[in-house]
Wavefront OBJ file of the C-alpha trace (Angstrom):
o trace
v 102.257 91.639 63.184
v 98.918 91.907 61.569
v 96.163 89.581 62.294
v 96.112 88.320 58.859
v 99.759 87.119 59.849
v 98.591 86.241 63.510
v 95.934 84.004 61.855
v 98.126 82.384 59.373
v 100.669 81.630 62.133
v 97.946 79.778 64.381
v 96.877 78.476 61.399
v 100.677 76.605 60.848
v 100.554 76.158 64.476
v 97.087 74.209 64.261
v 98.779 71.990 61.393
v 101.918 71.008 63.871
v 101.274 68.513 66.170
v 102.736 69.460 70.043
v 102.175 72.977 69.334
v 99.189 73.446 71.389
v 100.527 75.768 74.218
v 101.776 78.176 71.859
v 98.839 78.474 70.014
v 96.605 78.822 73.074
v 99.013 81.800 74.045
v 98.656 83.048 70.378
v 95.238 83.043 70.688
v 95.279 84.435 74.064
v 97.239 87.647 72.488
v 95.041 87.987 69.881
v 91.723 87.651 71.286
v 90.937 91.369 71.641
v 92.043 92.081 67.974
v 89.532 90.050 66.997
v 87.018 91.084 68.557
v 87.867 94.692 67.543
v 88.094 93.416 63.565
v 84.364 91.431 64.203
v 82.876 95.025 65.237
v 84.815 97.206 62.309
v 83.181 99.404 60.272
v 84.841 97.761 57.146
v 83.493 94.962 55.845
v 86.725 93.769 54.801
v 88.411 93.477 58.211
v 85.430 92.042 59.817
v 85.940 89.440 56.836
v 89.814 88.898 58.184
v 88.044 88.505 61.708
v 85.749 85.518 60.833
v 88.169 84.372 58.695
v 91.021 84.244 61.682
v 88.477 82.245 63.977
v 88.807 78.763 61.972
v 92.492 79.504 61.312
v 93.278 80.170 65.275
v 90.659 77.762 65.815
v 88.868 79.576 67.816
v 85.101 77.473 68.733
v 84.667 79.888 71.782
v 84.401 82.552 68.475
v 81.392 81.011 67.516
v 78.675 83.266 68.725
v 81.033 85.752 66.583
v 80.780 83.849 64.196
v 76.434 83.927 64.136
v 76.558 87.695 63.796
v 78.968 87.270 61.182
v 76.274 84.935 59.648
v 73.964 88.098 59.803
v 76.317 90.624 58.359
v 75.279 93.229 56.389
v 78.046 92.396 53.711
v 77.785 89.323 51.479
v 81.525 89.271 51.478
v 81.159 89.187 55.233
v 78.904 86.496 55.278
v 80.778 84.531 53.519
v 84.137 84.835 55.473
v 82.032 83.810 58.136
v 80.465 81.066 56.414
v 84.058 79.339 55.078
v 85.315 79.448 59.212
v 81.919 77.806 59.979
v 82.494 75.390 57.854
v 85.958 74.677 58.731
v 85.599 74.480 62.408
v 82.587 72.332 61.842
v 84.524 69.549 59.517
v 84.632 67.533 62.545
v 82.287 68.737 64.993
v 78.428 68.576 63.184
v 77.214 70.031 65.977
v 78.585 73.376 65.466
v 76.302 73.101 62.085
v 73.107 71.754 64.005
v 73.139 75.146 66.510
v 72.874 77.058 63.230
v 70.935 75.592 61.240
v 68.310 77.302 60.898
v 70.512 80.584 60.031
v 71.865 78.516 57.668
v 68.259 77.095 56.057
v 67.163 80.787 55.908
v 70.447 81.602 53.527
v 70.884 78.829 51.710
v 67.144 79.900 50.383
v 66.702 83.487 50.904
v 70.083 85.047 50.951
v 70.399 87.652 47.713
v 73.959 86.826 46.901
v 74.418 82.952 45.306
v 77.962 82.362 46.072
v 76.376 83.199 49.472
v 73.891 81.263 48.995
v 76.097 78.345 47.812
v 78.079 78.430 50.426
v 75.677 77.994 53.328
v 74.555 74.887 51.166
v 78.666 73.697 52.115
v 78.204 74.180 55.247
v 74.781 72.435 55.888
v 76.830 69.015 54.609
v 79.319 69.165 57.200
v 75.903 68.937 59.823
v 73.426 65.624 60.515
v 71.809 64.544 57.887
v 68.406 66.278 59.098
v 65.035 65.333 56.755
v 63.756 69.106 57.279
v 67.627 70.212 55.491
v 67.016 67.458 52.591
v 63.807 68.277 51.671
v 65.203 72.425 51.421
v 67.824 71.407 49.325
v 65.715 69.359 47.236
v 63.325 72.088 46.309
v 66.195 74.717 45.676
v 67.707 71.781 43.108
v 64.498 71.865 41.575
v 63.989 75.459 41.690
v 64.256 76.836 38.002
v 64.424 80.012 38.904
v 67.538 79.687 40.949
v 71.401 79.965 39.264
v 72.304 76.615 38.120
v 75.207 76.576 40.519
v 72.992 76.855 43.255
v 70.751 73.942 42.042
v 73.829 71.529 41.160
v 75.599 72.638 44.894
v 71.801 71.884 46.582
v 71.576 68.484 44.474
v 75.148 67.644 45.613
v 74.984 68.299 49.254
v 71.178 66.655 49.515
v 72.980 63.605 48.046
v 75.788 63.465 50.057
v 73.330 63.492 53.415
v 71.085 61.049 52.163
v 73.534 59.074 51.451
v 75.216 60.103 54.992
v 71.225 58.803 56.961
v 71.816 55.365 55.331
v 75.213 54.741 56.531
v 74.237 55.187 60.460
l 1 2 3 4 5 6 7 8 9 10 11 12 13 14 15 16 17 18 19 20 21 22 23 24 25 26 27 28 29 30 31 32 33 34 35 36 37 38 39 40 41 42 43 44 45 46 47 48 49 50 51 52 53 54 55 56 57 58 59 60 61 62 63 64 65 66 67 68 69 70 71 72 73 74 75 76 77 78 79 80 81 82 83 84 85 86 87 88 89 90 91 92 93 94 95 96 97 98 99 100 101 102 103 104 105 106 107 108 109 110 111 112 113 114 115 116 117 118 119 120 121 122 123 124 125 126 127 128 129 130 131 132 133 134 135 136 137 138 139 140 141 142 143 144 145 146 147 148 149 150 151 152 153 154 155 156 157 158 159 160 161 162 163 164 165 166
């Protein structure tokens, strides 16, 4: 088995409720692989690495999952950007630790659909003023694609309106 397979089977495993042993010892089989696939030279399997950390569910991955963040592939980045934001659906906190990674490329990074998708993640965090006020001034930055402004506008919206309801 492949850990594209591995991943999709914890990833079924995840979905089924009373399956937690066997995806623990899934996990526990697989933990070197990914490891190995997070240091590849190819950008593509370290992509199937961060990728397989939100599918096995793997939050002790998530320091993997910073240096992923920091990857010299945009394609990297944003494997590892769609398993932060899946692990962190229900745990803002996981968002919070990196924000300011994420702050740094949801303005700076040269890719947008990178770009865009560090704005995703920042929504599934607390609705921090610092992270509104960012997001505001990309939505009103003409010079960035539109689909960056629109995702900013979106996700600025969504945590204001996320403040009000606490």
């Amino acid at each position: 088995m492949q850990l594209a397979e591995a991943a999709t089977r914890a990833e079924e495993l995840a979905r089924s409720a009373g399956s937690e042993q066997e995806l623990a010892a899934l996990r526990a089989d697989w933990d070197d692989e990914i490891e190995a696939a997070a240091r590849n030279a190819d950008y593509r399997m370290r992509g199937v690495a961060y990728r397989a950390i939100a599918q096995f569910r793997f939050r002790q991955k998530l320091e993997l999952l910073r240096r992923g963040l920091e990857d010299e592939s945009a394609g990297a980045r944003g494997s590892a950007l769609i398993a932060l934001r899946s692990l962190s659906a229900d745990h803002p906190g996981d968002v919070n630790s990196f924000r300011p990674l994420l702050n740094d490329l949801a303005m700076r990074d040269p890719n947008d659909a990178v770009r865009r998708l560090a704005i995703l993640c920042l929504q599934n965090g607390t609705a921090d003023r610092g992270t509104i006020q960012l997001l505001d001034g990309i939505a009103g930055n003409d010079e960035a694609e539109r689909e960056v402004r629109e995702t900013a506008r979106k996700v600025s919206a969504s945590l204001v309106k996320k403040s009000r309801t606490k």
